[in-house]
C-alpha atoms as a printed R data frame, in Angstrom:
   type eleno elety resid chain resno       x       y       z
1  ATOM     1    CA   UNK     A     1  -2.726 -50.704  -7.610
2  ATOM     2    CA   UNK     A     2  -6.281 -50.806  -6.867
3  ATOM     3    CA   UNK     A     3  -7.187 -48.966  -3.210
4  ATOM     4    CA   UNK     A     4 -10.582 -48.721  -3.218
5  ATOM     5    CA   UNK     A     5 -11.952 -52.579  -4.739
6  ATOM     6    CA   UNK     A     6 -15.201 -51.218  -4.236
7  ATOM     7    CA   UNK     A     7 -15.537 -48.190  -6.469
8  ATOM     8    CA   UNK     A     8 -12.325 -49.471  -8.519
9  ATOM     9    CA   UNK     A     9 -10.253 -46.665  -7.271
10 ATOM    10    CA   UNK     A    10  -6.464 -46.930  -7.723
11 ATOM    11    CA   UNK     A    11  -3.046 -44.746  -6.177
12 ATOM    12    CA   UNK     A    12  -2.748 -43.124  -9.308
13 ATOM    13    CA   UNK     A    13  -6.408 -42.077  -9.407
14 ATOM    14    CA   UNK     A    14  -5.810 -40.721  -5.645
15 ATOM    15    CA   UNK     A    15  -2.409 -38.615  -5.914
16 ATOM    16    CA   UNK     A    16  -3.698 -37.271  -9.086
17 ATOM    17    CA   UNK     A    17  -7.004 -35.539  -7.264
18 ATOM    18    CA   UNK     A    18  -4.379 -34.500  -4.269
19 ATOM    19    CA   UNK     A    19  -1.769 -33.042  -6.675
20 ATOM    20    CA   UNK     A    20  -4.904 -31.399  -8.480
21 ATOM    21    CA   UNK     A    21  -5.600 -29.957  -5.250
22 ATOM    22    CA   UNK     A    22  -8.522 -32.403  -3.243
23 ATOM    23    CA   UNK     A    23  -6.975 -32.058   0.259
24 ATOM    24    CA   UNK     A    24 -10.373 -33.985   2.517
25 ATOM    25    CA   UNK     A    25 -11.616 -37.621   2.601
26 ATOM    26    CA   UNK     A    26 -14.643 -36.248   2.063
27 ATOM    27    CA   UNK     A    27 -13.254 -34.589  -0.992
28 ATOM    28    CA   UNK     A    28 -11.365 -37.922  -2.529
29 ATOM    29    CA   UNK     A    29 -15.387 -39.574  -1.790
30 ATOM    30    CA   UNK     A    30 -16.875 -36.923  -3.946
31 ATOM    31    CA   UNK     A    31 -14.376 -36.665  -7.056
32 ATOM    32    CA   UNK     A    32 -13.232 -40.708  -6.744
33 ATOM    33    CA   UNK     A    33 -15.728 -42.741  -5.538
34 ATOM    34    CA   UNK     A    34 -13.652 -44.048  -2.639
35 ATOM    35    CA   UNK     A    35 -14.216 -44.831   1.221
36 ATOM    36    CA   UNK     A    36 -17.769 -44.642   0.695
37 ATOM    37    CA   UNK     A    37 -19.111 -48.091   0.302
38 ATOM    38    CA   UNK     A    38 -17.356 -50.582   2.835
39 ATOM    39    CA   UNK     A    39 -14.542 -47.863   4.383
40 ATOM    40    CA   UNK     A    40 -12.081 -50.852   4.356
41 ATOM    41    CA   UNK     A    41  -9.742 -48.541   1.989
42 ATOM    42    CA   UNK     A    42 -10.146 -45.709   3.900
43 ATOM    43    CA   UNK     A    43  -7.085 -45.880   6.076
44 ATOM    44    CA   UNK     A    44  -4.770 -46.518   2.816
45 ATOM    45    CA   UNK     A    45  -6.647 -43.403   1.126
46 ATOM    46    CA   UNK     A    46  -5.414 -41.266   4.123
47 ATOM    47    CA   UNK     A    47  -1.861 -42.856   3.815
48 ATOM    48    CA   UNK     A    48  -1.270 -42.108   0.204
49 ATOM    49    CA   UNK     A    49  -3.127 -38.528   0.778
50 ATOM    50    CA   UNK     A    50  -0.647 -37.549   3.466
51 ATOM    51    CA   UNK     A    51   2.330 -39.464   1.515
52 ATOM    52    CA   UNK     A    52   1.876 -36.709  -1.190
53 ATOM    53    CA   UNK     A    53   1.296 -33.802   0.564
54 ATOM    54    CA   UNK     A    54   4.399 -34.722   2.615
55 ATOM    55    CA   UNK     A    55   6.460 -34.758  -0.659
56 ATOM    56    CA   UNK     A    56   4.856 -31.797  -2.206
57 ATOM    57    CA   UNK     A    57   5.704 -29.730   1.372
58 ATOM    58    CA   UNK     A    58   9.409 -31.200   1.192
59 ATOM    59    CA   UNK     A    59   9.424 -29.803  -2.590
60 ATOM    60    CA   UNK     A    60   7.782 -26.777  -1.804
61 ATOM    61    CA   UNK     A    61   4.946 -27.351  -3.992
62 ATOM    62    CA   UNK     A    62   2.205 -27.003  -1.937
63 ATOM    63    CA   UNK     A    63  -0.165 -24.583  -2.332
64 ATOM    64    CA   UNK     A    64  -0.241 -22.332   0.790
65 ATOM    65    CA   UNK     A    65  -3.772 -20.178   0.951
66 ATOM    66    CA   UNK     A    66  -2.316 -16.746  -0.771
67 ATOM    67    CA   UNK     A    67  -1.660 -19.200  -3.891
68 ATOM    68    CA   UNK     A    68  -4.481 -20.015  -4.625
69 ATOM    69    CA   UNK     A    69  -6.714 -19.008  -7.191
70 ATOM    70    CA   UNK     A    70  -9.257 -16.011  -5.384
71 ATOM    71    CA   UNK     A    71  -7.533 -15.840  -2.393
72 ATOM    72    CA   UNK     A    72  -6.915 -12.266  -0.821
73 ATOM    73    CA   UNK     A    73  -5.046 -11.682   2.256
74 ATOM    74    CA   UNK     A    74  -6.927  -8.662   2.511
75 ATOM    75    CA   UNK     A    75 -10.584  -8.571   2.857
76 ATOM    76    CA   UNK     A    76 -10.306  -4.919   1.344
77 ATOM    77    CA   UNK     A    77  -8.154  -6.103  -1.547
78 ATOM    78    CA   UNK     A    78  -9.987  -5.609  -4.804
79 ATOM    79    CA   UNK     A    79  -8.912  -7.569  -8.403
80 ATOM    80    CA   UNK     A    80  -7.369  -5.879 -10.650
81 ATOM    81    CA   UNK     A    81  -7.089  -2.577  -9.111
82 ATOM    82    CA   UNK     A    82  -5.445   0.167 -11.112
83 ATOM    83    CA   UNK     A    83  -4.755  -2.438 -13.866
C-alpha cells in the first residue's frame, strides 16, 4: 500500500529500511523519499516504524548497541586484539 503518495513510498518500502536498520524519520526521509514533501504520511510512517520495531523487540531481533557493527563497550577496546 502506498504511504507516502507523494514520493510513491509504500509499507513494504518502509519496514524494509527499519528491518535494515533506519531507526529516525529523518532517516526513512533520506533513504525513502517520504514525509518530506506535504508531511500528510508522516504520522502513518511513524506507525508502521514503531509497528516493526515493536515486533522485532517481542522477537528479540533488535539490534541493541553492542550488536552492532563497530560498536565497543569499551572505549579502550581495540579490534582484533591478540587475534
Amino acid at each position: 500500500m502506498y504511504v507516502c503518495i507523494c514520493k510513491a513510498v509504500t509499507d513494504k518500502a518502509i519496514r524494509a529500511a527499519v528491518l535494515e536498520g533506519t531507526r529516525t524519520l529523518d532517516g526513512l526521509h533520506k533513504e525513502l523519499g517520504c514525509s518530506g514533501q506535504c508531511g500528510r504520511c508522516e504520522p502513518h510512517v511513524l506507525e508502521i516504524r514503531d509497528e516493526v520495531i515493536q515486533q522485532q523487540t517481542a522477537q528479540g531481533l533488535a539490534a541493541s548497541p553492542s550488536t552492532l557493527p563497530g560498536f565497543s563497550s569499551s572505549p579502550y577496546q581495540v579490534a582484533n586484539a591478540g587475534s
